[in-house]
C-alpha positions in Angstrom: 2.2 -0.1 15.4 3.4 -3.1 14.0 2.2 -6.5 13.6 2.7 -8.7 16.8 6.1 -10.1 15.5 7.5 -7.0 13.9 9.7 -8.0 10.9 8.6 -11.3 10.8 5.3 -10.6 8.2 7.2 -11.4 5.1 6.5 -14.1 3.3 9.1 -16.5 2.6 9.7 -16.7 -0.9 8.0 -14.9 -4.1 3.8 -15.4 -4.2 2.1 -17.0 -6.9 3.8 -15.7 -10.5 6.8 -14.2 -8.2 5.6 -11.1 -6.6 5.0 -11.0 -2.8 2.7 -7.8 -2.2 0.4 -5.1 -3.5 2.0 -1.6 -3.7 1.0 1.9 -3.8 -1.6 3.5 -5.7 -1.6 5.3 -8.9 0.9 8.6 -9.2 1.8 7.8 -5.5 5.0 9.1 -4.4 8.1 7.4 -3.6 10.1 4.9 -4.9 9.0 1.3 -6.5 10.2 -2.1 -4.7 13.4 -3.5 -4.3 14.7 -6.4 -6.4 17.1 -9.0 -6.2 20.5 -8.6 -8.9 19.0 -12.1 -10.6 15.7 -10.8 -10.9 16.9 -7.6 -12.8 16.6 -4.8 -9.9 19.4 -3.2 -11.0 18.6 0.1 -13.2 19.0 -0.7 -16.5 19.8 -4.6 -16.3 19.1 -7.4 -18.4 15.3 -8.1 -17.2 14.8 -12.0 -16.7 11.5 -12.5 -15.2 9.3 -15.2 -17.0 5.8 -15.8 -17.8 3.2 -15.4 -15.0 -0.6 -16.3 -14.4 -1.2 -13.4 -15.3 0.7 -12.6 -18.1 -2.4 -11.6 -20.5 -4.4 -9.0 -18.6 -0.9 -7.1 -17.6 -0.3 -6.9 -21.0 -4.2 -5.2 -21.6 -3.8 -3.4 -18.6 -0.5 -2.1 -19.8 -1.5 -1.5 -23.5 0.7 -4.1 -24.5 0.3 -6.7 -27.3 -1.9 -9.1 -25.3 -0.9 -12.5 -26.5 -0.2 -13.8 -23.1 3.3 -14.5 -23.9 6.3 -12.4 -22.1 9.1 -11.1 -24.3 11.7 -8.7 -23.6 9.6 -5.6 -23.9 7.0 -7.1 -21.5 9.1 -8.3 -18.7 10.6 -4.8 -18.9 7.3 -2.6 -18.9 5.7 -4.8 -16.6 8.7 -4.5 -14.2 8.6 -0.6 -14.4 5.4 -0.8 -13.1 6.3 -2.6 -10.4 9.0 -0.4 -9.1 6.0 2.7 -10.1 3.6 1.1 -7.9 6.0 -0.9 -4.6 5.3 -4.1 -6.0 8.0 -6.4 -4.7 10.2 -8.4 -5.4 9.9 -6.4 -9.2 11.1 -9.0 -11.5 8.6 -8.4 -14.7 6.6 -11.4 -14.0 3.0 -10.5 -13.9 2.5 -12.2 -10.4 -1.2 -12.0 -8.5 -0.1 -9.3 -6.2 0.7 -7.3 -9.7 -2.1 -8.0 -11.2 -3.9 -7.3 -7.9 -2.1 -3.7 -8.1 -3.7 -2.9 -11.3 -7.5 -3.6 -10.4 -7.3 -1.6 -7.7 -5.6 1.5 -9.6 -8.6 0.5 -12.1 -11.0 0.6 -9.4 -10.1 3.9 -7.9 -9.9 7.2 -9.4 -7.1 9.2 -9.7 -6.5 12.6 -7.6 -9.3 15.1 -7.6 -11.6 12.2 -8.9 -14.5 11.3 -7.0 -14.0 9.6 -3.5 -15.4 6.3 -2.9 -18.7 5.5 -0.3 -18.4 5.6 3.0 -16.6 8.7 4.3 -17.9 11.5 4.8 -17.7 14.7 2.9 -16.4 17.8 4.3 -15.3 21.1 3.6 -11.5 20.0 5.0 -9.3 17.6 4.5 -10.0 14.0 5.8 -8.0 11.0 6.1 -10.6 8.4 5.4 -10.0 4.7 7.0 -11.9 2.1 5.6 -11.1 -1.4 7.7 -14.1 -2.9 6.0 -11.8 -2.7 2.4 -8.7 -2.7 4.7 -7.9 0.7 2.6 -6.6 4.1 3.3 -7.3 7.5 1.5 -7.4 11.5 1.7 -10.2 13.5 0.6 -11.9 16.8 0.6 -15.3 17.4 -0.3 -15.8 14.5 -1.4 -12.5 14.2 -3.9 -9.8 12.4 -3.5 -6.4 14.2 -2.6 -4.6 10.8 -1.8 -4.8 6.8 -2.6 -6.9 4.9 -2.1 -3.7 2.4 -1.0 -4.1 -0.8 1.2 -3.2 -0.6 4.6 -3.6 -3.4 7.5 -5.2 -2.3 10.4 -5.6 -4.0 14.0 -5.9 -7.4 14.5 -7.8 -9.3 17.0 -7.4 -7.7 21.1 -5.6 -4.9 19.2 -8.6 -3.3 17.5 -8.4 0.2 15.7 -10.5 2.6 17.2 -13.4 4.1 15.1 -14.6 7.3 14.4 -13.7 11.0 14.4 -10.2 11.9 15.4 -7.5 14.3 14.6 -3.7 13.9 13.8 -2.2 15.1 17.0 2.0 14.2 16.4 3.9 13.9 13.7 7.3 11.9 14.1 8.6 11.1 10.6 11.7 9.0 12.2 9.4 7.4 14.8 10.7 4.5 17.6 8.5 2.5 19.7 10.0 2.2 22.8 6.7 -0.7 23.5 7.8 -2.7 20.8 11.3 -1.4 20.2 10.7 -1.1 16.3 10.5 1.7 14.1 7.4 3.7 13.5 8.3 5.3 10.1 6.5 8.5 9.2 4.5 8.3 12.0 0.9 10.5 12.5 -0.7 9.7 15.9 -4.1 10.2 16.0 -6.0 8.6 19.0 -3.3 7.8 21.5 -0.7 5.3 20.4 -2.7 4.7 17.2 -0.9 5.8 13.8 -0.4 5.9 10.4 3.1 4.5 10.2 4.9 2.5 7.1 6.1 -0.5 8.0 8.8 -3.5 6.7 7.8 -6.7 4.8 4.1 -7.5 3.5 1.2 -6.1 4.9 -0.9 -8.6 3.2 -0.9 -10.8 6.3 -3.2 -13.0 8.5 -2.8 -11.1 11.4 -3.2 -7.2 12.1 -0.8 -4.7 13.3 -1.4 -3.6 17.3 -4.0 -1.1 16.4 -2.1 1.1 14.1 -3.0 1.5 10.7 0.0 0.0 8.6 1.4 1.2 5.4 3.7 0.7 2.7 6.8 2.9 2.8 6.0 4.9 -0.3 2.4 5.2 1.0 3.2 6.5 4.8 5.7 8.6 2.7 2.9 10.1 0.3 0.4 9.9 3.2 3.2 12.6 5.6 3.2 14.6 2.3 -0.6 15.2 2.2 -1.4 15.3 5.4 -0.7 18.1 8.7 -1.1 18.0 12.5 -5.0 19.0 13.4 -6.7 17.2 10.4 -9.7 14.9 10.5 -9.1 11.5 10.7 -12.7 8.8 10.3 -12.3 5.5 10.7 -15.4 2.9 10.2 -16.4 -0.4 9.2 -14.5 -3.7 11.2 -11.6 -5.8 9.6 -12.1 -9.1 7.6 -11.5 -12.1 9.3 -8.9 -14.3 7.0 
């Protein structure tokens, strides 16, 4: 479920360098973020976004010529990776929350590379919840199948429940009739608890109500991987901010 003011997560106004949130991981499914018309979002218009903080290592990470200095061809590759990867608003500047996106797709291996600590192994497939990280993946024996992606997990009183469980239901056009808010792409596993994709940022100070939160594109690649009766483990406790 939600956070405990569904819809009202997002923050107001762009984040340091312009961009508001992390996205989804590397080769995930779905498409990138929305844009404004004045920050270029339409396909194939005139891409406007300026310099950001950090400007230089998106242009490494990107293979770009790293002078630290955005020109037309910067603001444009840098923008199509941050429709790729959900990174929104995606107006080409190299923001903190794009630069943010990149580590992590650095950090973490893509499909049928080797699974980070902490889940374990097993012969099926397992939907691996890490509120430690605040991160979300799939894996079987030990290789990844899906993410990892960042998710937000429950907050204080709304705790996510740990350990061994199994995805019960499947609603992919989901409605909470406790919260009255949409549950996208919803996969229960211990009673109300879900994987669900949810609106705005889930980069926030609060948790959801015990559901494991996700991005659109990552609930959508998450339904796609995943099928009533597999393994779910969660473990660790989430971060106080």
């Amino acid at each position: 479920m939600g956070a405990v003011t569904p819809g009202t997560d997002r923050r107001v106004g762009p984040g340091p360098g312009g961009d508001a949130s992390a996205g989804s991981g590397r080769g995930g499914s779905g498409a990138g973020g929305s844009s404004s018309a004045a920050a270029g979002g339409r396909p194939g218009a005139a891409c406007g976004g300026r310099e950001g903080p950090y400007q230089r290592q998106a242009e490494r990470w990107l293979r770009l010529r790293a002078d630290g200095k955005q020109s037309a061809a910067d603001c444009r590759a840098i923008r199509a990776f941050q429709r790729r990867h959900g990174v929104e608003p995606a107006t080409g500047t190299a923001g903190a929350a794009t630069w943010a996106r990149m580590r992590m797709l650095s950090a973490h291996g893509a499909p049928g590379t080797r699974a980070p600590r902490g889940c374990p192994a097993r012969s099926y497939r397992v939907a691996c919840v890490d509120l430690d990280h605040q991160r979300t993946w799939v894996q079987q024996r030990g290789r990844i199948l899906f993410g990892p992606v960042p998710m937000r997990s429950g907050g204080v009183g709304h705790p996510t429940r740990t350990g061994w469980f199994r995805i019960f239901w499947r609603h992919r056009h989901h409605w909470s009739t406790l919260y009255d808010s949409p549950m996208p792409y919803a996969q229960f596993f211990s009673g109300g608890q879900a994987f669900h994709a949810v609106r705005g940022s889930i980069r926030t100070v609060g948790g959801s109500m015990g559901c494991v939160n996700l991005r659109p594109a990552d609930a959508h690649g998450l339904w796609k991987v995943l099928r009533t009766g597999d393994h779910v483990y969660v473990w660790g406790r989430r971060p106080r901010r």
